[in-house]
N, C-alpha and C positions, 0 to 999 in steps of 0.2 A: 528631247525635253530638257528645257535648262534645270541646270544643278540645282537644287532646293539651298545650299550655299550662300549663292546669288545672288536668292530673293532678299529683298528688306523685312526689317524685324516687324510688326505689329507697331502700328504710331508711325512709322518711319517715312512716311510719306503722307502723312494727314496733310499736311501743307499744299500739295500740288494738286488741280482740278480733278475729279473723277473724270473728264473727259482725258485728261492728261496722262492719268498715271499709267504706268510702265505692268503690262499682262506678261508675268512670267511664263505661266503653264493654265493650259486650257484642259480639264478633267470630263468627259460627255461620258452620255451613258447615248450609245447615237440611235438606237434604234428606236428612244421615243424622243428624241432630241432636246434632252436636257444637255445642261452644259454649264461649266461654269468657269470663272478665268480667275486666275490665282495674281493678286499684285502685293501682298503682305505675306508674312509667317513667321510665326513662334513656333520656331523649331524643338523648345522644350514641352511646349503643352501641346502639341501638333494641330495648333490651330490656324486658320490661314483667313484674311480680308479678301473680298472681292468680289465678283459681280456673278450671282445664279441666274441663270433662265432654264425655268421649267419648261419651253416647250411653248412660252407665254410671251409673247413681247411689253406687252400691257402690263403683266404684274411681276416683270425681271426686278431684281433690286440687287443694292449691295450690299453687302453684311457678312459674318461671321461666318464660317461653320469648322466643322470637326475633318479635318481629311482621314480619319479612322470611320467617321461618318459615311464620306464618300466612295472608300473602299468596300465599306459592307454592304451602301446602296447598288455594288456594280459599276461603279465610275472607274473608267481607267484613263491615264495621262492622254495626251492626243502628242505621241512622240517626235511628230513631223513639226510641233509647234513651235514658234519662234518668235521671239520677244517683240514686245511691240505697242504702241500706247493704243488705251481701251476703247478710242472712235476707228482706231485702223483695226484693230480685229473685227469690233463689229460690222465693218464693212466687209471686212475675208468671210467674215462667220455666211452672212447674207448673202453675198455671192455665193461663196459654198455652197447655201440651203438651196437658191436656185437652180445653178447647176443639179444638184443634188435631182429635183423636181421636174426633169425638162422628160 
C-alpha cells in the first residue's frame, strides 16, 4: 500500500482529468464489492478525494469521504495495490471482478 506521505494534498491535482489522475490506495470491503480508490488526502482532517463504487457501476462517483468513515465501515487497504492512473485501475479492478466470477 503506498505511504499516505505520497499522496497529494486535497486540490492538488484538481487540474488533471479524472480519467488521468494518479489512484494511490484502493480501500474495498470485498465481499460485497464496494471499493474505493484514494487519489487526494488531507492528512490533518483525514479526509481523502476519489472515486466510490458501491458494488454499482451506474451510480460509482467521485467525491469526498472520511477514511475514519471507511475504517468503521470495514474497508481495509487492498495492500497488494500499486499506483496507477484511474482508467488503468479500472481496468485491473474489472479484470479482477471477472476472474474473480469464472
Amino acid at each position: 500500500m503506498q505511504d499516505e506521505n505520497s499522496i497529494p494534498a486535497l486540490y492538488e491535482t484538481e487540474d488533471v482529468p479524472l480519467a488521468k489522475k494518479m489512484i494511490y490506495q484502493k480501500w474495498e470491503i470485498k465481499n460485497i464489492g464496494f471499493y474505493w480508490l484514494i487519489a487526494e488526502l488531507d492528512r490533518k482532517k483525514n479526509i481523502a478525494f476519489g472515486y466510490a463504487n458501491l458494488n454499482n457501476d451506474v451510480f460509482a462517483e467521485w467525491g469526498y469521504i472520511s477514511m475514519e468513515e471507511l475504517v468503521d465501515c470495514g474497508a481495509s487497504p487492498d495492500r497488494n495495490w500499486k499506483p496507477c492512473m484511474y482508467e488503468d485501475a479500472i481496468s485491473a479492478i474489472k479484470k479482477e471482478r471477472y476472474v474473480d466470477h469464472e
